[in-house]
VEXLO-75637 format. One record per residue (C-alpha): residue number from 1; x, z, y. Coordinates in nm, 3 decimals. Last residue first. Layout:
// residues N
SITE   lummi      east        up     north
SITE     NUM         X         Z         Y
...
//
This chain:
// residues 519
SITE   lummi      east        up     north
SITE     519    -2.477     5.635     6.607
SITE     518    -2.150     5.881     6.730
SITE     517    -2.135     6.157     6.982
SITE     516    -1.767     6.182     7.102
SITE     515    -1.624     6.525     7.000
SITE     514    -1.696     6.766     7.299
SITE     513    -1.432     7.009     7.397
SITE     512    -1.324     7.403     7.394
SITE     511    -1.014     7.504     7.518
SITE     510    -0.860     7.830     7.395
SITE     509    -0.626     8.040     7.575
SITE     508    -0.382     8.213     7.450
SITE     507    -0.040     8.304     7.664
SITE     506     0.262     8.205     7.845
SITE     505     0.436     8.020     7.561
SITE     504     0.102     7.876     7.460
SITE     503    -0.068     7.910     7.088
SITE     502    -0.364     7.660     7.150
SITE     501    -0.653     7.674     6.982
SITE     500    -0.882     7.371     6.959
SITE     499    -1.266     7.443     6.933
SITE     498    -1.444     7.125     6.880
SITE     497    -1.860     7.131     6.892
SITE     496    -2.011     6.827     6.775
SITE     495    -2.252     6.626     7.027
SITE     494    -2.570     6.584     6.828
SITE     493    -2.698     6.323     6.586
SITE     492    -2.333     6.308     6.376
SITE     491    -2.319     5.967     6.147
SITE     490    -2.470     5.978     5.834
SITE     489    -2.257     5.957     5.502
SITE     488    -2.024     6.266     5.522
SITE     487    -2.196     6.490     5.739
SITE     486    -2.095     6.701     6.019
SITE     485    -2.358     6.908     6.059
SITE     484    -2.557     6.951     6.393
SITE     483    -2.454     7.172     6.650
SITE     482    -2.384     7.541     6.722
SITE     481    -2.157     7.799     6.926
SITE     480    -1.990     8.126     6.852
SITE     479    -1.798     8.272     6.616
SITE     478    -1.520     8.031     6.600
SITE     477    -1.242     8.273     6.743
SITE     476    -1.339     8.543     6.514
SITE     475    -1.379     8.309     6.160
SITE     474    -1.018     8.169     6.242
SITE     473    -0.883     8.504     6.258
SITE     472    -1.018     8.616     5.961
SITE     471    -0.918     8.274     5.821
SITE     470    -0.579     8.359     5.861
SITE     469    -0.285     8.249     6.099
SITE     468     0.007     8.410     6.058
SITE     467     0.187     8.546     6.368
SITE     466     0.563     8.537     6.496
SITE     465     0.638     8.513     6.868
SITE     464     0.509     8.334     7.120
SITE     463     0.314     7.994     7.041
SITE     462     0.315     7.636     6.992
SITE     461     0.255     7.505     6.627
SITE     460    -0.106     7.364     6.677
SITE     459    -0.407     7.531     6.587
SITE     458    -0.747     7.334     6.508
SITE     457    -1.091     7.492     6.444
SITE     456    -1.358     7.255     6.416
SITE     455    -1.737     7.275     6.498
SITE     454    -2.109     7.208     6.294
SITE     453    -2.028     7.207     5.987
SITE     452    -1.755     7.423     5.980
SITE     451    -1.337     7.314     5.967
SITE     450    -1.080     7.534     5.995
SITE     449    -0.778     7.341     6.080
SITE     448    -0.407     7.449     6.017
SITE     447    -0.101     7.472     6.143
SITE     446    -0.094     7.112     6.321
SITE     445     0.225     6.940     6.537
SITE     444     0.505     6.839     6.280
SITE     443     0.306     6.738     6.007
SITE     442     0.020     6.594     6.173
SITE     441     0.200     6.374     6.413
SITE     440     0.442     6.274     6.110
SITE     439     0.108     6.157     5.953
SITE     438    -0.003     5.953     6.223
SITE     437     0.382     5.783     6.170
SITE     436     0.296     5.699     5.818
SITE     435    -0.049     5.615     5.856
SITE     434     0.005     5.352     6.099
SITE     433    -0.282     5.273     6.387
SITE     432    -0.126     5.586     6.569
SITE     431     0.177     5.335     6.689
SITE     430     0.438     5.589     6.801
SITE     429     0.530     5.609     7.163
SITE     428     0.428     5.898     7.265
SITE     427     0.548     6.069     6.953
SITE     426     0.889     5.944     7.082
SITE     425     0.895     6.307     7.350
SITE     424     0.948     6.487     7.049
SITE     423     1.261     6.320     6.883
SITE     422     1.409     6.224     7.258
SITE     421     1.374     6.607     7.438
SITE     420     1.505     6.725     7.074
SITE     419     1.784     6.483     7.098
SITE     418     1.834     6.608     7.480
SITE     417     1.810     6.960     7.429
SITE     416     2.107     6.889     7.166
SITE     415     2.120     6.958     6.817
SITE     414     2.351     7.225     6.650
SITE     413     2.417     7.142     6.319
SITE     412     2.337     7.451     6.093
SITE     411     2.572     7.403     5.756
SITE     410     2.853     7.151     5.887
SITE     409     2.876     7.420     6.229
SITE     408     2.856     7.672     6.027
SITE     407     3.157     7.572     5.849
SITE     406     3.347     7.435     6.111
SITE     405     3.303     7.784     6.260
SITE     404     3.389     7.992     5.924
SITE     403     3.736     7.775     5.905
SITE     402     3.821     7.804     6.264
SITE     401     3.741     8.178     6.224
SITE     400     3.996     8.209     5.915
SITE     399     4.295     7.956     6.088
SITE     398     4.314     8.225     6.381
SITE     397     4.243     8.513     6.160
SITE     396     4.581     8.386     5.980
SITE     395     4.741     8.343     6.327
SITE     394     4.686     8.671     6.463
SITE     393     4.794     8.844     6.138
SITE     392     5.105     8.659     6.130
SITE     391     5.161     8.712     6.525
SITE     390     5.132     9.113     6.397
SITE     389     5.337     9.112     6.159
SITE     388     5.656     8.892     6.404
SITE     387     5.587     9.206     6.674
SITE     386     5.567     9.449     6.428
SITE     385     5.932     9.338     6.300
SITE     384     6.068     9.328     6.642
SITE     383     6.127     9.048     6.873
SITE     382     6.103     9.136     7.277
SITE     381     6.315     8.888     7.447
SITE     380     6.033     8.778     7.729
SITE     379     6.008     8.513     7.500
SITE     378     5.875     8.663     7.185
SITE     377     5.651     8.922     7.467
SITE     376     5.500     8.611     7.566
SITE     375     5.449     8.463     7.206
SITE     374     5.274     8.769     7.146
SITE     373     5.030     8.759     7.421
SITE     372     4.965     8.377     7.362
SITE     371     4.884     8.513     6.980
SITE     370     4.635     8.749     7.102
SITE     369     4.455     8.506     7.369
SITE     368     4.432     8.300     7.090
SITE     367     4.331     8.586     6.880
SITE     366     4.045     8.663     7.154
SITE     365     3.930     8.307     7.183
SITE     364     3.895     8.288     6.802
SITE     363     3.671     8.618     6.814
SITE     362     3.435     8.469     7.115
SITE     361     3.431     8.177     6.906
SITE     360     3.318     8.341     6.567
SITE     359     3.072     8.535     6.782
SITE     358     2.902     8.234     6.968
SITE     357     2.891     8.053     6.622
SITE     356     2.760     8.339     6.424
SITE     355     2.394     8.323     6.632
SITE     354     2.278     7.969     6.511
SITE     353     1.912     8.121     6.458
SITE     352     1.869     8.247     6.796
SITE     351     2.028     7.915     6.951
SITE     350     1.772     7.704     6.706
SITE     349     1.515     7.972     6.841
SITE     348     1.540     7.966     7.205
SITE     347     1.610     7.541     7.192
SITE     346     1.286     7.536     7.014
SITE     345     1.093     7.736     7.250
SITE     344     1.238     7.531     7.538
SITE     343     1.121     7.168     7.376
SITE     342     0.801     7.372     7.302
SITE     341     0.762     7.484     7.679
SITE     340     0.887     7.124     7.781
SITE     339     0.620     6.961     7.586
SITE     338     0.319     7.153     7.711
SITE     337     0.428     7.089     8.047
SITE     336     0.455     6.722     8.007
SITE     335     0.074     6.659     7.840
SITE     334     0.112     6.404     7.648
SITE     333     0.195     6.558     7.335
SITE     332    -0.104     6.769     7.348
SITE     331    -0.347     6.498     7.436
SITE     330    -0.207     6.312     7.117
SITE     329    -0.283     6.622     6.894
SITE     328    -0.665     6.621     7.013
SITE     327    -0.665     6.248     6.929
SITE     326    -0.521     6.287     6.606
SITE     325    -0.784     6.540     6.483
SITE     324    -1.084     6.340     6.636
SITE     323    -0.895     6.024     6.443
SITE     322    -0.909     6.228     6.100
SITE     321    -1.232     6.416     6.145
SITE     320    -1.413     6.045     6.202
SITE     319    -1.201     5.858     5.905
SITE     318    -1.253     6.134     5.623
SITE     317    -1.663     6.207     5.691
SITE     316    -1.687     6.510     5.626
SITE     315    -1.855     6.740     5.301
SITE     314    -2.083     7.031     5.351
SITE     313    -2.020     7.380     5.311
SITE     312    -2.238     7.544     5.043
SITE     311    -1.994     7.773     4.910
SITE     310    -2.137     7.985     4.579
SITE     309    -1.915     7.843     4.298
SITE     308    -2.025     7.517     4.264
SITE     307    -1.710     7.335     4.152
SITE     306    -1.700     7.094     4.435
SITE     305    -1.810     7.387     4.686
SITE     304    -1.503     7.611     4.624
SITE     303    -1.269     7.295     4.689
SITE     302    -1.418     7.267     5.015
SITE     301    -1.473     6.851     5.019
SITE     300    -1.290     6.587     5.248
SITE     299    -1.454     6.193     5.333
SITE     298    -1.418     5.850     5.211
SITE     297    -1.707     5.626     5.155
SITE     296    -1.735     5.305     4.947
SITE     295    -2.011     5.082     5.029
SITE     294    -2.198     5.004     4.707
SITE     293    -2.531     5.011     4.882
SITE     292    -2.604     5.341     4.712
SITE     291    -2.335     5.487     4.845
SITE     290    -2.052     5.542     4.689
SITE     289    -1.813     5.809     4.694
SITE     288    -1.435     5.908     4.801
SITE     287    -1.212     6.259     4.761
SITE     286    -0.984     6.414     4.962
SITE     285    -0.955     6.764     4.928
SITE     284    -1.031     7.070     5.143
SITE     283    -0.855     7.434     5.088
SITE     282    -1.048     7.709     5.047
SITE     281    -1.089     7.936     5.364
SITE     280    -1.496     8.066     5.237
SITE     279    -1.650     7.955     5.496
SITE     278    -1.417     7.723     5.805
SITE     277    -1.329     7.567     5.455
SITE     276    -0.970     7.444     5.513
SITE     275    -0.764     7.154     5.624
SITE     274    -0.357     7.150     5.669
SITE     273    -0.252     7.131     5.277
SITE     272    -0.431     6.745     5.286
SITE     271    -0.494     6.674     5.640
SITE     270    -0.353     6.296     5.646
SITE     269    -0.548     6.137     5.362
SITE     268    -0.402     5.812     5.201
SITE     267    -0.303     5.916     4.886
SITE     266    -0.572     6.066     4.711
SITE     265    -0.781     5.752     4.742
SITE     264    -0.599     5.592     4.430
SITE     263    -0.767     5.843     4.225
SITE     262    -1.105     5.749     4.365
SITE     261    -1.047     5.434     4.240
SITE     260    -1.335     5.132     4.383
SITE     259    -1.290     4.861     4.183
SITE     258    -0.980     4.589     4.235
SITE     257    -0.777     4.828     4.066
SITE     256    -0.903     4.746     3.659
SITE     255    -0.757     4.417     3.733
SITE     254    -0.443     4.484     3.825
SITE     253    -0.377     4.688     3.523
SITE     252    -0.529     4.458     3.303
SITE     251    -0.252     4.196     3.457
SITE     250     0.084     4.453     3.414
SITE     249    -0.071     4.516     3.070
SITE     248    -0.068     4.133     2.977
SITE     247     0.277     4.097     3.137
SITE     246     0.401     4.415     3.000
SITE     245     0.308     4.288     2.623
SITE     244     0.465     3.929     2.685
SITE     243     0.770     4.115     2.813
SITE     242     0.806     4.283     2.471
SITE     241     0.863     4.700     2.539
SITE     240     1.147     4.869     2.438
SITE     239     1.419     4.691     2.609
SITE     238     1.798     4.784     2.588
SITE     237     1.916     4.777     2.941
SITE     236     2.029     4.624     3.248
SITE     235     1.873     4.280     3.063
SITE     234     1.768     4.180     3.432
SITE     233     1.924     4.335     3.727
SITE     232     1.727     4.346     4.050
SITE     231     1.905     4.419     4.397
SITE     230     1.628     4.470     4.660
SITE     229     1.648     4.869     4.621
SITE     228     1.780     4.992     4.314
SITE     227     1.650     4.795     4.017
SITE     226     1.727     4.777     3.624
SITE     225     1.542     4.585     3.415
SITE     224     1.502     4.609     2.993
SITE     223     1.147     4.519     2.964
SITE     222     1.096     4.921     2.918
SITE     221     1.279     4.965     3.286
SITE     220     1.009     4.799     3.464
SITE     219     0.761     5.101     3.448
SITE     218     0.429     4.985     3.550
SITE     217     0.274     5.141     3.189
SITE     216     0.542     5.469     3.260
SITE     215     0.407     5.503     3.617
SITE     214     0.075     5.527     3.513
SITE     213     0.098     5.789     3.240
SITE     212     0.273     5.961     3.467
SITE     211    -0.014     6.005     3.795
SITE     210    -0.250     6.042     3.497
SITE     209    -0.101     6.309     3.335
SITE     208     0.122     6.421     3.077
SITE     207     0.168     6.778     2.981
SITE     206     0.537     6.924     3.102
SITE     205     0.913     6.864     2.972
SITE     204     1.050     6.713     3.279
SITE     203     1.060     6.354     3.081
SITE     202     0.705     6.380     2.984
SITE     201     0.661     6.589     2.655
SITE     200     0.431     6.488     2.330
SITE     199     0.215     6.802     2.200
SITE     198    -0.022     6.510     2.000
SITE     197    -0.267     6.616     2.178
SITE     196    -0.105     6.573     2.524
SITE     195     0.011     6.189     2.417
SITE     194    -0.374     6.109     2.345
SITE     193    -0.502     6.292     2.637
SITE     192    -0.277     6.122     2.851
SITE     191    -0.387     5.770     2.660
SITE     190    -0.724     5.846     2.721
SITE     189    -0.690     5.918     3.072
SITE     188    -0.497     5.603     3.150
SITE     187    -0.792     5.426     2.953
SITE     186    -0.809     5.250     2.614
SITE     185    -0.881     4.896     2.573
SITE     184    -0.641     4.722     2.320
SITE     183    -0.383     4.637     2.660
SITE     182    -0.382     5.019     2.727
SITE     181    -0.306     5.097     2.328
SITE     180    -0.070     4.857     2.293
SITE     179     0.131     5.011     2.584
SITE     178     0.042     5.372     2.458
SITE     177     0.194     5.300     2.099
SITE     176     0.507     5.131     2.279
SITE     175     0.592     5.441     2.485
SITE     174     0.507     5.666     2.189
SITE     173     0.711     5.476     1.983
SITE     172     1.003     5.538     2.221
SITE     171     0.971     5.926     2.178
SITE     170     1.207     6.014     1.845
SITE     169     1.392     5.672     1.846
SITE     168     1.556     5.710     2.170
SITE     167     1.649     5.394     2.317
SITE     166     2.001     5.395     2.457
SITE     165     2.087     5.415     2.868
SITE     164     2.372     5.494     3.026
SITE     163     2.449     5.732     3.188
SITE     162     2.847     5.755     3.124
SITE     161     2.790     6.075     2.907
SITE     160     2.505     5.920     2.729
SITE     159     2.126     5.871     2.854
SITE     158     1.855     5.897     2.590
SITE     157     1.549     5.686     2.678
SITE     156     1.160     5.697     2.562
SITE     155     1.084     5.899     2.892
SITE     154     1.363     5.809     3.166
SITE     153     1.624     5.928     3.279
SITE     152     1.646     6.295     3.381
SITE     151     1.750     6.274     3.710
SITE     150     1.981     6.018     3.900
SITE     149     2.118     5.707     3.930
SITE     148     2.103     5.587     3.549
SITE     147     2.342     5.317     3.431
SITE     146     2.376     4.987     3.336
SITE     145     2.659     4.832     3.511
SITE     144     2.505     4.636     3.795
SITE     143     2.299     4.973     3.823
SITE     142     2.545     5.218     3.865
SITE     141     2.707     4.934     4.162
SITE     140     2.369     4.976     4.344
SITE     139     2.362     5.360     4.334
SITE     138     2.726     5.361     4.476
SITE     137     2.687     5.103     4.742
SITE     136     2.314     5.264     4.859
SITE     135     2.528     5.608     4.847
SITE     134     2.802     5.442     5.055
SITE     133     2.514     5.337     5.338
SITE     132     2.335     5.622     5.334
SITE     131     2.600     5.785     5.456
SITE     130     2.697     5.587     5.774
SITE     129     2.318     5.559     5.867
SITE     128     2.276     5.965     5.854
SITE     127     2.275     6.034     6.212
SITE     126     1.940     5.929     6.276
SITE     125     1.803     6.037     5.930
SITE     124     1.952     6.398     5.965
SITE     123     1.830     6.473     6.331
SITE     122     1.502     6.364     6.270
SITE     121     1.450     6.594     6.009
SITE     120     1.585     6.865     6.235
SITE     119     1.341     6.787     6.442
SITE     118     1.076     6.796     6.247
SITE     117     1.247     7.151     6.122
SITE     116     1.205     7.227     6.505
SITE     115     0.856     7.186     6.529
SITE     114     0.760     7.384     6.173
SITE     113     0.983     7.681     6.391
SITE     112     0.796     7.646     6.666
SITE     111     0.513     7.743     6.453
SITE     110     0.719     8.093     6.424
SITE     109     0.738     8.245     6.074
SITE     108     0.526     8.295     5.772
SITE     107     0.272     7.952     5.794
SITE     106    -0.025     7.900     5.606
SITE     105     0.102     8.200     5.354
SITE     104     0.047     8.341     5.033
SITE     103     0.029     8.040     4.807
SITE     102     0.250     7.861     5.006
SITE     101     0.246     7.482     4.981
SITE     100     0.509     7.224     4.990
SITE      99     0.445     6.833     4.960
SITE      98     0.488     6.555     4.773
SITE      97     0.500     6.182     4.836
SITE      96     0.823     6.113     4.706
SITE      95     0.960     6.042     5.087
SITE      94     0.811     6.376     5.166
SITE      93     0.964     6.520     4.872
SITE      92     1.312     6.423     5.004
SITE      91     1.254     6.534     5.358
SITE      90     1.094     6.886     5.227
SITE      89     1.485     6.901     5.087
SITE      88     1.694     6.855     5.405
SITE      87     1.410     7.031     5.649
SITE      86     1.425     7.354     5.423
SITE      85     1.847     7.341     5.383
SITE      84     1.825     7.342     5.744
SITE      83     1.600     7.607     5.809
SITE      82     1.786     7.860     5.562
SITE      81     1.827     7.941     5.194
SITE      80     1.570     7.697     5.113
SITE      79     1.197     7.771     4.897
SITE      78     1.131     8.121     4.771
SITE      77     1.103     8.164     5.159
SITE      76     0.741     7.993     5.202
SITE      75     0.657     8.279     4.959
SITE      74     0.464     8.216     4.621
SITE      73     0.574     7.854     4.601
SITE      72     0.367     7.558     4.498
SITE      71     0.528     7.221     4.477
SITE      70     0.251     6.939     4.521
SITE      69     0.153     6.571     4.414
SITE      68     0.286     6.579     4.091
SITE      67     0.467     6.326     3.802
SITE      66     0.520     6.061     4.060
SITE      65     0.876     6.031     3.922
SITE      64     1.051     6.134     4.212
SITE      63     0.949     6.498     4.273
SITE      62     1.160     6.484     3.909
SITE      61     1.527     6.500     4.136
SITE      60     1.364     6.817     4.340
SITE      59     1.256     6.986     4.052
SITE      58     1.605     6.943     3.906
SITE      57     1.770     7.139     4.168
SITE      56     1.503     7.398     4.186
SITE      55     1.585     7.449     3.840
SITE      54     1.923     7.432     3.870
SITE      53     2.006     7.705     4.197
SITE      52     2.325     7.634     4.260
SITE      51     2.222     7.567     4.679
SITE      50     2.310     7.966     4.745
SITE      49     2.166     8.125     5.008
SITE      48     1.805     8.108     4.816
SITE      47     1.966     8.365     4.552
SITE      46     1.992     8.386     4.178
SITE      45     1.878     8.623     3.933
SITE      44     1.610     8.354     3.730
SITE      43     1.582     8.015     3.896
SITE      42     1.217     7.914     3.744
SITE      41     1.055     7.587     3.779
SITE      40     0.688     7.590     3.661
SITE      39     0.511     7.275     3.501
SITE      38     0.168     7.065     3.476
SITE      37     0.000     7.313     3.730
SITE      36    -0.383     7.156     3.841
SITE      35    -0.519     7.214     4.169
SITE      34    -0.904     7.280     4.183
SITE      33    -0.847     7.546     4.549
SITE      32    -0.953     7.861     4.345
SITE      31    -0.725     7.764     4.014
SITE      30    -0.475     7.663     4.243
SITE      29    -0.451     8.019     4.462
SITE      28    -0.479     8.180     4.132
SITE      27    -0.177     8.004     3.944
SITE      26     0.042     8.094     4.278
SITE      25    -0.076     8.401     4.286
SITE      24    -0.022     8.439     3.897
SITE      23     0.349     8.248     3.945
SITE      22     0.453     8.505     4.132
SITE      21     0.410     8.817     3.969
SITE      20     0.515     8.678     3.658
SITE      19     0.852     8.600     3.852
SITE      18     0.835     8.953     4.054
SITE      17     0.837     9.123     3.682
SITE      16     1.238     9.035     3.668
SITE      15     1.266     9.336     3.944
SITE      14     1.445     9.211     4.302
SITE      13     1.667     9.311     4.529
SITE      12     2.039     9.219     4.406
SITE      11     1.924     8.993     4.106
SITE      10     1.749     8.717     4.328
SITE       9     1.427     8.628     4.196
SITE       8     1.298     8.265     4.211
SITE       7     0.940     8.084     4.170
SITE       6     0.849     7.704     4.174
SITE       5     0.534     7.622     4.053
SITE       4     0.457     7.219     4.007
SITE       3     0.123     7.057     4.144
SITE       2    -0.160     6.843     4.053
SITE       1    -0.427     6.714     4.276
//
């Protein structure tokens, strides 16, 4: 896995130092958990309240490139000025196929709060149609005319002041160098190592690695094409690379997928940032094997125990801990009482956190009240100079609150009980055979699992107040009990012992359960 630091300071309550301070807990946490840093994004004296922040801006433009799987933050609240903001941007890395991690922190707030950004998510792509229309018209029409939608370009390009695209003769040799070298033989890896070595940049001015040298060999933009969506345009711009050479690497490409990639594997597991060592509380990693029969076999690994540093916890099978994850989720969401405690948990907080609005009305309904007093008095025949001041005054705080409420109202949409009732209540519904929506079940419903080999710890997001959960904790609750391990290659001999923790409105209580015994 490879991941991107982002740290910030804000000049009004904060010592430069904090940066350096930052980015070594966030550099420990993914030396301990085998995550590799291929950049840091700094915004130096600036606040999260404020969206000019250009280093965060640009990291969230280059989450598109496939350059990293992760951003790493220090503080969950490094990240957004507020919950909205949060929900806005971890949408767009989502749909890049990143996500956020805290190196100090599973969650620092409310779970209900994880719920409600879902939500909020929701919110934004259902009412968003109208939008997303004009910016697909826009990003379509740069393309008919050459030009680059967004970000840095791309590597072995220069854009202009119009975006558009010129070769750059300092870096496009490198692009066709490490085409000619893929279709000669050499490997993705090779090829990074080749570009690193010779201290050449990617386009956000990090190392290469795989993930990038891969998207620059399937890159259709070095033949010249330009496409945004379903609309293609050929001879967009200037080509660097022969089409006869991208066919040929295009084809060894292809080829060299049809065995078994472990790299490719990466993708397609759910608990990745959710799962940890019920041992030593290092995160778990997807990786895949072989057996000796040449069946492939997927399952997670304690990041401490891949590079042999004293953890002996054993690996797990991916699909089994995946669906007995899912399931456990699904009996939450079905069960109606559950679901109307979080649906009234998040309506507390969003009206907690949306706490200027009341006051900016009750104000506005006073100086209307105000001015009606004024205009009373104007037309019972009292007119003096005060009197004409002071219905100034009234009306210029008038115009000032129904600025500030619009405001917050653009900034912190208010969302009905009945959208949330709708947004949560559709997990129901969703088709748990599709990785997409069993990962939106994950995402919006798990804190964390602890996993041992021989029970699981999973927490939801549903409970009172504010608490972090920690693998002290974890460690306490899952004391007790014992069963066979949970191996990645045979199936489990005994009935498995799952403890799911529930964090209810009205109280703990833990439930314990049987995974199904499987032959």
């Amino acid at each position: 896995m490879t991941a991107v630091i982002y740290a910030r300071y804000s000049s009004d309550n904060q010592r430069e130092e904090s940066i350096e301070g930052q980015i070594r807990e966030c550099t420990a946490y993914a030396e301990k958990n085998g995550i590799t840093i291929v950049k840091h994004y700094i915004d130096r004296a600036i606040s999260a309240k404020t969206d000019n922040r250009p280093e965060f801006q640009q990291m969230i433009k280059d989450s598109d490139k496939k350059l990293f799987d992760i951003v790493l933050v220090w503080k969950l609240d490094r990240f957004a000025r507020n919950r909205y903001d949060s929900a806005r941007y971890k949408t767009q890395l989502k749909k890049n196929g990143v996500k956020l991690m805290s190196a100090t922190e599973i969650i620092s707030e409310g779970p209900e709060g994880i719920i409600l950004e879902s939500v909020l998510e929701g919110y934004a792509e259902y009412y968003s149609a109208d939008l997303a229309e004009k910016v697909v018209r826009g990003q379509t029409e740069n393309i008919l005319k050459g030009r680059c939608n967004g970000g840095r370009g791309t590597f072995g390009y220069t854009l202009d002041s119009e975006r558009k695209f010129h070769i750059d003769p300092l870096t496009s040799p490198f692009v066709l160098e490490s085409f000619k070298k893929y279709n000669e033989g050499s490997t993705m890896k090779e090829i990074r190592d080749w570009l690193n070595e010779n201290g050449i940049k990617n386009p956000v001015g990090g190392a290469f690695t795989y993930n990038s040298v891969e998207h620059m060999l399937k890159n259709r933009r070095y033949i010249g094409e330009l496409k945004f969506r379903d609309v293609v345009v050929p001879d967009a711009i200037p080509p660097i690379i022969p089409l006869e050479l991208f066919e040929d690497v295009q084809k060894k490409i292809a080829k060299n997928k049809k065995a078994p990639a472990r790299r490719k594997a990466e993708d397609d597991y759910l608990l990745t940032t959710k799962l940890f060592c019920g041992y030593c509380g290092a995160l778990m990693f997807g990786e895949s094997g072989t057996s000796r029969t040449g069946e492939v076999h997927r399952y997670y690994k304690c990041a401490t125990a891949k590079k042999h540093k004293g953890c002996k916890k054993k690996t797990v099978r991916k699909q089994w801990l995946e669906d007995l994850v899912v399931n456990q989720t699904m009996q939450l969401v079905k069960d109606d009482a559950a679901m109307e405690s979080i649906i009234a948990k998040v309506m507390e907080l969003q009206n907690k956190e949306n706490t200027n609005i009341p006051l900016y009305e009750k104000q506005l309904r006073d100086a209307e009240s105000g001015i009606q007093n004024m205009l009373n008095a104007i037309q019972a025949g009292i007119l003096t100079s005060s009197t004409k001041e002071r219905l100034e005054q009234l009306e210029e705080t008038k115009r000032e609150l129904e600025t500030r409420i619009a405001e917050e109202k653009l900034a912190k949409p208010k969302v009905t009980e009945e959208f949330i009732r709708f947004w949560l209540l559709r997990f129901r519904k969703l088709d748990m055979s599709l990785k997409d929506q069993r990962q939106a079940l994950v995402d919006t419903f798990i804190n964390a699992i602890y996993l041992y080999d021989d029970k699981v710890l999973i927490t939801f997001n549903y409970k009172e107040g504010t608490q972090t959960v920690t693998f002290g904790e974890a460690t306490e609750v899952a004391s007790e009990g014992n069963g066979s391990d949970l191996d990645c290659f045979t199936a489990p001999q005994e009935r498995q012992l799952l403890i799911a923790v529930f964090f209810v409105l009205y109280g703990n209580f833990s439930l314990t359960a049987t995974a199904d015994k499987r032959t």
